[in-house]
KEKE-533162 format. One record per atom (N, C-alpha, C): z, x, y. Coordinates in steps of 0.1 Angstrom, whole numbers, padded with zeros to 4 digits, always signed. Layout:
<nodes>
ZXY/...
</nodes>
This chain:
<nodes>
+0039-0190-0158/+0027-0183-0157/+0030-0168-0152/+0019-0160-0156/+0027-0144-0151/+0020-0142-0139/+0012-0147-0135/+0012-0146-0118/+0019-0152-0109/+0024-0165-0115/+0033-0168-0108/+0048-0161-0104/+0050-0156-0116/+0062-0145-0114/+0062-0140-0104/+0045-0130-0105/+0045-0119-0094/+0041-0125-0080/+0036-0138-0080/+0039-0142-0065/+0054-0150-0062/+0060-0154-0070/+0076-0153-0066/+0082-0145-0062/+0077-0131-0070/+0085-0119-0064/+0082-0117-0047/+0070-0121-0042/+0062-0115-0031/+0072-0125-0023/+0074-0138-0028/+0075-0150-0019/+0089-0147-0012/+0096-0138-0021/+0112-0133-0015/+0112-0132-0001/+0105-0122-0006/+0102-0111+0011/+0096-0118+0027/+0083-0132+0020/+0077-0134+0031/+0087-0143+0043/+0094-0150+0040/+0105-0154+0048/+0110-0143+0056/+0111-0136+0050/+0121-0121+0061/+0114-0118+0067/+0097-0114+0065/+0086-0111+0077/+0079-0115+0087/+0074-0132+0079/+0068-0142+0090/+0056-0132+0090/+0053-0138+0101/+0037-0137+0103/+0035-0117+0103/+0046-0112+0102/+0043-0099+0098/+0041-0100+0085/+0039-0106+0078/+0038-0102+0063/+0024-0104+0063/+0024-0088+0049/+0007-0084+0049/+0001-0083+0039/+0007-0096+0027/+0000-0098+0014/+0000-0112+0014/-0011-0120+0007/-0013-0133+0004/-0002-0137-0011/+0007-0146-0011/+0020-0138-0017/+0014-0148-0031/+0002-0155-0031/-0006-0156-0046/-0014-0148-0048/-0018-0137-0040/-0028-0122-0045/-0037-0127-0044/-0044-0139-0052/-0053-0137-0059/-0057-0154-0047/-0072-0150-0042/-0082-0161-0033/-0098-0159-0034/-0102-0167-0031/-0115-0168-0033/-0124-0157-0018/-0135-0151-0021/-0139-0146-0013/-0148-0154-0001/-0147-0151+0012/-0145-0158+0025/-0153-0153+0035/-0156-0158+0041/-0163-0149+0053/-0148-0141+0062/-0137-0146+0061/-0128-0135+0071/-0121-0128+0059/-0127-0125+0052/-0125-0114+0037/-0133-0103+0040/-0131-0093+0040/-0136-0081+0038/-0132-0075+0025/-0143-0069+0012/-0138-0067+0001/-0139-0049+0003/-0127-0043-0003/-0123-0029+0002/-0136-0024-0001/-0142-0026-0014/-0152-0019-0018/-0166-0017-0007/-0165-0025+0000/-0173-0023+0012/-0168-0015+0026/-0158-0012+0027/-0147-0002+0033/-0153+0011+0030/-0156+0014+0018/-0161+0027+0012/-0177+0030+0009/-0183+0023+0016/-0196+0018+0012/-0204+0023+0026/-0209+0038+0028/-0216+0046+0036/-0226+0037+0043/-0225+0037+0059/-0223+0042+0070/-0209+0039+0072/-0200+0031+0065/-0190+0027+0066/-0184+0016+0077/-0196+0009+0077/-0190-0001+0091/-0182-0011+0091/-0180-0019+0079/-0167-0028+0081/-0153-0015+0078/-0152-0006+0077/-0138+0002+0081/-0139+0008+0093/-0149+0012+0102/-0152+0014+0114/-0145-0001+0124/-0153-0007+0118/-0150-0017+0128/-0128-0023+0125/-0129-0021+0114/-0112-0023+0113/-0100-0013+0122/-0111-0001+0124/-0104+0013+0135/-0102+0009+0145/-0114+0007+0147/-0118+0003+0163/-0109-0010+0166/-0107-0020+0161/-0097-0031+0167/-0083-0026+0166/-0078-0016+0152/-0067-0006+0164/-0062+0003+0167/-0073+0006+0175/-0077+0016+0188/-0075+0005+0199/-0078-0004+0199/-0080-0017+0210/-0065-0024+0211/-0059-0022+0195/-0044-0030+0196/-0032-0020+0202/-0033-0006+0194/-0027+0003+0202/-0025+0013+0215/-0040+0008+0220/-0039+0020+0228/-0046+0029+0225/-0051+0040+0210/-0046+0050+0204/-0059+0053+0204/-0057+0067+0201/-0073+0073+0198/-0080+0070+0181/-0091+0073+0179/-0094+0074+0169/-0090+0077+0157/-0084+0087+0157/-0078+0097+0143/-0065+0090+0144/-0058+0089+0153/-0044+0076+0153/-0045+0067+0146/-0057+0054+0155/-0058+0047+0150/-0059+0045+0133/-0068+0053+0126/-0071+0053+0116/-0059+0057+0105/-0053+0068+0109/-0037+0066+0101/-0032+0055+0103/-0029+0052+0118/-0021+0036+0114/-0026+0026+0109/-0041+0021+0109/-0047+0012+0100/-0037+0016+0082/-0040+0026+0082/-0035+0032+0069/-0021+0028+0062/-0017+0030+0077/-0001+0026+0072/+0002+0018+0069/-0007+0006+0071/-0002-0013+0071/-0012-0015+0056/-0021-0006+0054/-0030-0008+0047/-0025-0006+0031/-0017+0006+0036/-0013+0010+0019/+0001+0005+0015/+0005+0002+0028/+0022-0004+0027/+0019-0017+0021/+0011-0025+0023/+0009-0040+0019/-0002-0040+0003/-0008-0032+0001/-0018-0029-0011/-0003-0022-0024/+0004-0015-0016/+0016-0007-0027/+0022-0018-0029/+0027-0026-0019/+0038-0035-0022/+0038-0044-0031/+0031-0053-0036/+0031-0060-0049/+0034-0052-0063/+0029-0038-0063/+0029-0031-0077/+0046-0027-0076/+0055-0018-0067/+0066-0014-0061/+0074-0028-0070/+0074-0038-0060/+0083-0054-0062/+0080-0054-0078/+0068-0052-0082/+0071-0060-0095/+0078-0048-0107/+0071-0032-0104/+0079-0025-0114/+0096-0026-0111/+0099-0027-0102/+0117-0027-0094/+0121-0042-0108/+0114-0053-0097/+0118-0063-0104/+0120-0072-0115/+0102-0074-0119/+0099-0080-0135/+0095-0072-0139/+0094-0059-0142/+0085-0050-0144/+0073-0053-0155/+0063-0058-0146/+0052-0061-0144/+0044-0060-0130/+0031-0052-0135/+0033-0046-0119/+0017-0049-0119/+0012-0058-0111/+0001-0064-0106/-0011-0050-0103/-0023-0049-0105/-0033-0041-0103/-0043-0048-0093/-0047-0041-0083/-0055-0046-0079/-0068-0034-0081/-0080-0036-0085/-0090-0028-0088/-0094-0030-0071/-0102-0018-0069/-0110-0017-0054/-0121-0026-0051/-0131-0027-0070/-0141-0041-0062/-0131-0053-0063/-0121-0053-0065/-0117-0067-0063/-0103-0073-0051/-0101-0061-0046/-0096-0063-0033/-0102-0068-0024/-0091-0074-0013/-0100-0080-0004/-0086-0081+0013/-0092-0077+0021/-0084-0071+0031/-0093-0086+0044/-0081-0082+0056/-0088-0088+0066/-0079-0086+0075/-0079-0080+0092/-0072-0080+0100/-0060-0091+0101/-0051-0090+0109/-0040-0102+0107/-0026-0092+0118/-0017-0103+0121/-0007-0097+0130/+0004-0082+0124/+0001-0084+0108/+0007-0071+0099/+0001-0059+0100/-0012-0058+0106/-0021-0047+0107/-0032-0048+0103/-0033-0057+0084/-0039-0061+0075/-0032-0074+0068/-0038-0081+0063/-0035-0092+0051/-0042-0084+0038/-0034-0082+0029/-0046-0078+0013/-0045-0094+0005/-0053-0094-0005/-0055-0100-0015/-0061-0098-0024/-0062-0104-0035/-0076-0103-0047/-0086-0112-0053/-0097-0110-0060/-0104-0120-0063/-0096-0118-0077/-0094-0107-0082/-0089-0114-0096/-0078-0099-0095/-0071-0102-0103/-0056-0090-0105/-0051-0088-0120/-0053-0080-0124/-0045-0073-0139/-0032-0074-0138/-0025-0076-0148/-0010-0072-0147/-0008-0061-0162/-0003-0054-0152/+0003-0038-0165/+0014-0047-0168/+0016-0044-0182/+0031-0047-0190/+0036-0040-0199/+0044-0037-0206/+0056-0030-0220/+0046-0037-0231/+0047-0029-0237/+0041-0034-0251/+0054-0043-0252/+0066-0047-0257/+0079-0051-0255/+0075-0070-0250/+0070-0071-0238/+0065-0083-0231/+0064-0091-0237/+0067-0105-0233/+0062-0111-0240/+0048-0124-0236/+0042-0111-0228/+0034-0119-0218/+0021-0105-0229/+0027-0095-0232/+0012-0087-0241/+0008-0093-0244/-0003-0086-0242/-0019-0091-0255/-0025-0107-0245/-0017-0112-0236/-0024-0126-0230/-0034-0121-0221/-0042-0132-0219/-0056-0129-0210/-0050-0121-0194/-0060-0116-0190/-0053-0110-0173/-0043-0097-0175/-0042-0092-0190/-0030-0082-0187/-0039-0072-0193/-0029-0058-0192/-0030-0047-0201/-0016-0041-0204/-0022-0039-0213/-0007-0032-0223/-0003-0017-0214/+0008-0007-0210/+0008+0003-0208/+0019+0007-0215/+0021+0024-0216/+0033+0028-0221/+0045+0031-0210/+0033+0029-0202/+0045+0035-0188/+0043+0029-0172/+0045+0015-0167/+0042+0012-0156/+0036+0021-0143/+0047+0030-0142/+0048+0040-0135/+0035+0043-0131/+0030+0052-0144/+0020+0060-0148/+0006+0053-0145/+0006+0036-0149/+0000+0021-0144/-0007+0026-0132/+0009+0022-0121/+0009+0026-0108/+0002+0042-0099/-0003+0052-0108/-0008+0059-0107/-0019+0056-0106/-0023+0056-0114/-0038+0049-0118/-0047+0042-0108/-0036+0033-0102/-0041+0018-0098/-0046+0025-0078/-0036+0035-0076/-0033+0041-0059/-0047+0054-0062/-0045+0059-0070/-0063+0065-0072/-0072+0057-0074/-0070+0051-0082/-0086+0040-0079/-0085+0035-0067/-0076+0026-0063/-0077+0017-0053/-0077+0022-0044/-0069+0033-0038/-0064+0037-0024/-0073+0052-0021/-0072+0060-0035/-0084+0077-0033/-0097+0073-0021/-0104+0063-0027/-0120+0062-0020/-0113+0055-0006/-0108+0051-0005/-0102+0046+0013/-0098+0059+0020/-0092+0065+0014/-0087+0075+0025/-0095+0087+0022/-0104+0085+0015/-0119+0102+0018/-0132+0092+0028/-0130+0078+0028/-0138+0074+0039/-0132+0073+0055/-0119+0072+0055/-0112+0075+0065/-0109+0088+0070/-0108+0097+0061/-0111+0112+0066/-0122+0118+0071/-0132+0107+0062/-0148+0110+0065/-0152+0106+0082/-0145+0095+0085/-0148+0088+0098/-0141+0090+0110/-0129+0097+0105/-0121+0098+0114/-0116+0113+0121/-0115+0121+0108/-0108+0134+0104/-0096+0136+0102/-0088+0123+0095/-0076+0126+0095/-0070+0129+0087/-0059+0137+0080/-0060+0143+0070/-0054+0138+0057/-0062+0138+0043/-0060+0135+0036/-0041+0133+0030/-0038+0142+0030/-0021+0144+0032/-0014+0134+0041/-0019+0135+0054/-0012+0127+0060/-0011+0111+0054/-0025+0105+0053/-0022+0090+0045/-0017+0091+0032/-0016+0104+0025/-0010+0101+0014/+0008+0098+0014/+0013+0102+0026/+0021+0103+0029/+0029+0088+0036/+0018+0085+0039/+0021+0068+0043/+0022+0062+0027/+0012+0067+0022/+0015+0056+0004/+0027+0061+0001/+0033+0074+0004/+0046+0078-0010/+0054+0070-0001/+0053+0065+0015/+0069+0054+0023/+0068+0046+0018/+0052+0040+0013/+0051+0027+0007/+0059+0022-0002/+0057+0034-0013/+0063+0032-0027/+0080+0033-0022/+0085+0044-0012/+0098+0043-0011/+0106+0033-0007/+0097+0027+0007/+0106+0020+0014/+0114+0004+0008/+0103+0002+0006/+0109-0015-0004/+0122-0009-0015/+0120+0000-0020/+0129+0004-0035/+0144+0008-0028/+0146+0014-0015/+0156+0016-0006/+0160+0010-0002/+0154-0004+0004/+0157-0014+0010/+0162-0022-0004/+0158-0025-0015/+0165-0031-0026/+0178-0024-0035/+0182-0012-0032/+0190-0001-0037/+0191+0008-0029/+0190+0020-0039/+0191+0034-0034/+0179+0040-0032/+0179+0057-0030/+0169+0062-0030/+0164+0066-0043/+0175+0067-0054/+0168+0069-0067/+0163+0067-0073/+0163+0052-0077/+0148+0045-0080/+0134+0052-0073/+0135+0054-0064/+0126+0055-0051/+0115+0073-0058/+0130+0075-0060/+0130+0092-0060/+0123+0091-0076/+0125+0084-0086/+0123+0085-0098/+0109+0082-0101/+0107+0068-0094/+0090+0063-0093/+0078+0071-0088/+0085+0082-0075/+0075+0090-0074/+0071+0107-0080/+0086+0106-0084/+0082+0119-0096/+0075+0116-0109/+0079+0103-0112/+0070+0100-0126/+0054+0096-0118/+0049+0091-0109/+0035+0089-0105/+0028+0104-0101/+0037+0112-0092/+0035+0126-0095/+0027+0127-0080/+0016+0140-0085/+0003+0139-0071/-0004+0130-0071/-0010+0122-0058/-0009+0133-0045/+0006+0127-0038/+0010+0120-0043/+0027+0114-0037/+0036+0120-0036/+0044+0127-0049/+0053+0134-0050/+0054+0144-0043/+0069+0145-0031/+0070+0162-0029/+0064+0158-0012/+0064+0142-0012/+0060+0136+0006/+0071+0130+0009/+0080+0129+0005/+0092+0121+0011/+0102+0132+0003/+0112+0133+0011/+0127+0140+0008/+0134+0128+0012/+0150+0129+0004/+0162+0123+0008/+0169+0128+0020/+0173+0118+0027/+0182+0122+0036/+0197+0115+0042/+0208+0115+0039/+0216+0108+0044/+0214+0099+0033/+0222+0081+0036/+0212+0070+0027/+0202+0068+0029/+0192+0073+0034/+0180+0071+0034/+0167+0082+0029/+0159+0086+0034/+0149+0090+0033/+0140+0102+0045/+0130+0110+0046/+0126+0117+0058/+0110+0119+0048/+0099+0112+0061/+0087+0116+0054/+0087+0134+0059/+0080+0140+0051/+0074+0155+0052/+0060+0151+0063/+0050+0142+0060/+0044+0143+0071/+0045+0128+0082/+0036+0128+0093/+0041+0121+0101/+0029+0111+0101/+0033+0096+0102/+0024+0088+0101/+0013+0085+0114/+0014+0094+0128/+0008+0097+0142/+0012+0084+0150/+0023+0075+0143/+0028+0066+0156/+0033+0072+0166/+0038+0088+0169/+0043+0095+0178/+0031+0098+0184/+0020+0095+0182/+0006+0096+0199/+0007+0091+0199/+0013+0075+0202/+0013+0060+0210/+0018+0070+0221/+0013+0065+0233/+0021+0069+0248/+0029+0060+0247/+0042+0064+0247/+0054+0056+0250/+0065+0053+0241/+0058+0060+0230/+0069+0057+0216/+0077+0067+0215/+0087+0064+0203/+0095+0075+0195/+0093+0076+0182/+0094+0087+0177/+0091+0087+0162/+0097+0082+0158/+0092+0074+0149/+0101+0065+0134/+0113+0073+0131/+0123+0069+0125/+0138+0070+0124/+0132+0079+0109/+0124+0076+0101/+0121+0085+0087/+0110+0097+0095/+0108+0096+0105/+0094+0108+0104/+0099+0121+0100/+0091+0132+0103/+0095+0150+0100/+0097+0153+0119/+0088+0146+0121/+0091+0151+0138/+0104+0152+0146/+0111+0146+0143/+0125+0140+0147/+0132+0154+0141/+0128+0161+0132/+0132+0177+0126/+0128+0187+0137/
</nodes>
């Protein structure tokens, strides 16, 4: 089954995390009372993403505009991660549309899931043309697509609520897309997936050493007591 692929791919990973891991590694669950569906995240006065701030604000310490980047960080790191694993891996790369996400606090920051999930494929596949898919010419480009629809309206209601700046969380999605591809290889892959997805990603992460340096900073350096992440710009 081709979901099952792409929850094998997820299933790799969740042993290495444990209870930090922040995707349901079959995507796809029925909607729940401890579900919150994103689409309601974006959905003016905005109170189930208020209220996701506010618990951490309560878990970190942090102020508001903090808080709200770091919700971000866990948010888009775990929402990227299934598309990332699958173009690296089977290249097939799971969609989650925004009304059909579905998020809920958890020890990762966030848990994501979906009520139902697309899979982009190669015309080439031999999974084309089956129910649940779409044909693309270019995964990549897929993966474009999918971080505007799905992730744009999250982070203009988070800037709306918070003031934090648009750049900055975009900058958490381009570690998203990097970090897994680094951790499975090099930075080139890394480097290649975000020049072909382009803006608003491309041109937020540089190479450095074997690794990586974000351009902007994801504001875990206002925790009282922390150090910046080993990739931030701060540490420059």
């Amino acid at each position: 089954m081709l979901l099952e692929a792409v929850a094998e791919n997820l299933r790799s990973l969740e042993a290495e995390y444990g209870d930090g891991f922040g995707v349901l590694p079959d995507l796809v669950t029925h909607d729940s009372p401890e579900w919150i569906r994103a689409s309601d995240l974006v959905r003016e006065p905005y109170e189930a993403l208020q209220d996701l701030v506010a618990e951490t604000e309560v878990r970190w310490g942090a102020s508001r505009h903090v808080a709200a980047a770091l919700l971000w960080k866990a948010y888009s790191f775990w929402h990227t991660l299934p598309m990332v694993l699958g173009w690296a891996r089977i290249r097939r790369v799971p969609l989650m549309r925004l009304e059909d996400t579905l998020v809920r606090p958890s020890p990762a920051g966030v848990t994501i899931a979906a009520r139902d999930v697309t899979v982009a494929v190669l015309p080439d596949d031999s999974f084309a043309g089956a129910p649940g898919t779409v044909v693309v010419p270019d995964l990549a480009i897929a993966i474009r697509g999918a971080l505007l629809e799905g992730q744009q309206p999250v982070i203009k209601a988070l800037n709306a609520i918070a003031r934090v700046g648009e750049r900055t969380l975009w900058g958490s999605t381009a570690e998203a897309i990097v970090r897994p591809l680094v951790m499975l290889g090099s930075y080139a892959d890394a480097d290649r997936l975000l020049k072909t997805i382009g803006s608003p990603v491309d041109g937020l992460i540089v190479p450095e050493g074997d690794g990586y340096r974000r351009r902007t900073c994801c504001l875990w350096i206002r925790i009282p007591g922390t150090d910046p992440c080993v990739t931030c710009c701060v540490r420059r």
